[in-house]
C-alpha positions in Angstrom: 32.3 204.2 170.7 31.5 200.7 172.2 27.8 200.7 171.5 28.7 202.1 167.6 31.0 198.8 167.6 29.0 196.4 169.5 26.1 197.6 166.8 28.4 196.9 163.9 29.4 193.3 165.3 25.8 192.5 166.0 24.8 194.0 162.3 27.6 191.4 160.6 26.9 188.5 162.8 23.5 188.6 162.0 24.7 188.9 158.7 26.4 185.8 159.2 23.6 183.8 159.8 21.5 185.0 157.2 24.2 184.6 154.6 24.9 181.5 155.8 21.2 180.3 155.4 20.8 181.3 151.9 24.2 179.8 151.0 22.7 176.2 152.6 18.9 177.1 150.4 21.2 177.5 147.4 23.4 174.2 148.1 20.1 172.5 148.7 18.0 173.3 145.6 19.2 173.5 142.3 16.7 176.2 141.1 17.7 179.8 141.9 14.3 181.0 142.4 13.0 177.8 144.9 16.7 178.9 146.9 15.8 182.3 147.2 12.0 181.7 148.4 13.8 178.7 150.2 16.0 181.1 151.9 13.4 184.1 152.9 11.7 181.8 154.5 14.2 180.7 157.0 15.6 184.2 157.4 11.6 185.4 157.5 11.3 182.8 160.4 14.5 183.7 162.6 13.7 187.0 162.7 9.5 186.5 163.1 10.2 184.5 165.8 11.0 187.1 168.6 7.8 189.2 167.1 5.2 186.0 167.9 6.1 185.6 171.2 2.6 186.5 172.6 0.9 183.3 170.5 3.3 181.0 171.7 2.8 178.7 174.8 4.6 179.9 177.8 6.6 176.5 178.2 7.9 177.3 174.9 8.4 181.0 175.0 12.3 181.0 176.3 13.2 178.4 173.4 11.5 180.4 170.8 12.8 184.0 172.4 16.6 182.1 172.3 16.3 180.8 168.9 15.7 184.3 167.5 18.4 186.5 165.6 16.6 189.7 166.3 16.8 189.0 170.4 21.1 188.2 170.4 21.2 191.8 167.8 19.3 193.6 170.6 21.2 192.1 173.1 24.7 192.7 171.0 23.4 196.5 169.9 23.1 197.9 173.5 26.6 197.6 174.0 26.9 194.8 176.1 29.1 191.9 174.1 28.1 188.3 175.9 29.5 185.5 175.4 26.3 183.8 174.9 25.6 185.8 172.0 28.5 185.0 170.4 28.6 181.4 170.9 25.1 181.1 169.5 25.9 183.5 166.1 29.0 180.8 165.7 27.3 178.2 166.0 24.3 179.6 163.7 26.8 180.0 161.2 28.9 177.0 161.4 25.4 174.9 161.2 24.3 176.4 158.1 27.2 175.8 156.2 28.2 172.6 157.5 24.7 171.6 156.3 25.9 173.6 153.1 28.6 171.5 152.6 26.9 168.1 153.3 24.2 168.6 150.8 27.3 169.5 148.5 28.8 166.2 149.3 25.8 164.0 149.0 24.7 165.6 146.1 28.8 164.9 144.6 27.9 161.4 145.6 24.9 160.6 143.9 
């Protein structure tokens, strides 16, 4: 039963982030179409990034690896809840729409 709800957590907190990326591409653009290319790109990106690892400098190969959704869901979907993983699908989160909300605000300003 933990690994069936560790998996579900993982699934929504990745979720999250990807919601909360597409949210920002839509606060950021004004076209619908430019958001949602906007925004596949981004989630496109976060989740490539754990898949490229092999053309990637070694020096940068941890930062790129910690940067990806797809490694914090595996980590999250074996069962094993860190803290780490948490913290970093908050603050994913939190960043997007706080970015969401300052386009909002400049753009109210303007």
């Amino acid at each position: 039963m933990g690994a069936i709800f560790s998996g579900y957590l993982g699934l929504l907190l990745a979720g999250g982030v990807y919601a909360a990326a597409g949210i920002f591409c839509s606060a950021a653009t004004g076209n619908q179409i430019t958001a949602f290319i906007l925004g596949f790109l981004i989630v496109f990106t976060f989740f490539m990034m754990d898949k490229v690892l092999f053309f990637i400098p070694s020096f940068l190969a941890g930062i790129v690896q910690f940067i990806s959704v797809d490694y914090h869901l595996s980590n999250i979907s074996r069962g094993v809840i860190d803290s780490r993983n948490l913290i970093y699908f908050g603050t994913m989160i939190a960043a997007f729409l706080i970015l969401a909300v300052r386009v909002l605000e400049i753009r109210k300003w303007r």
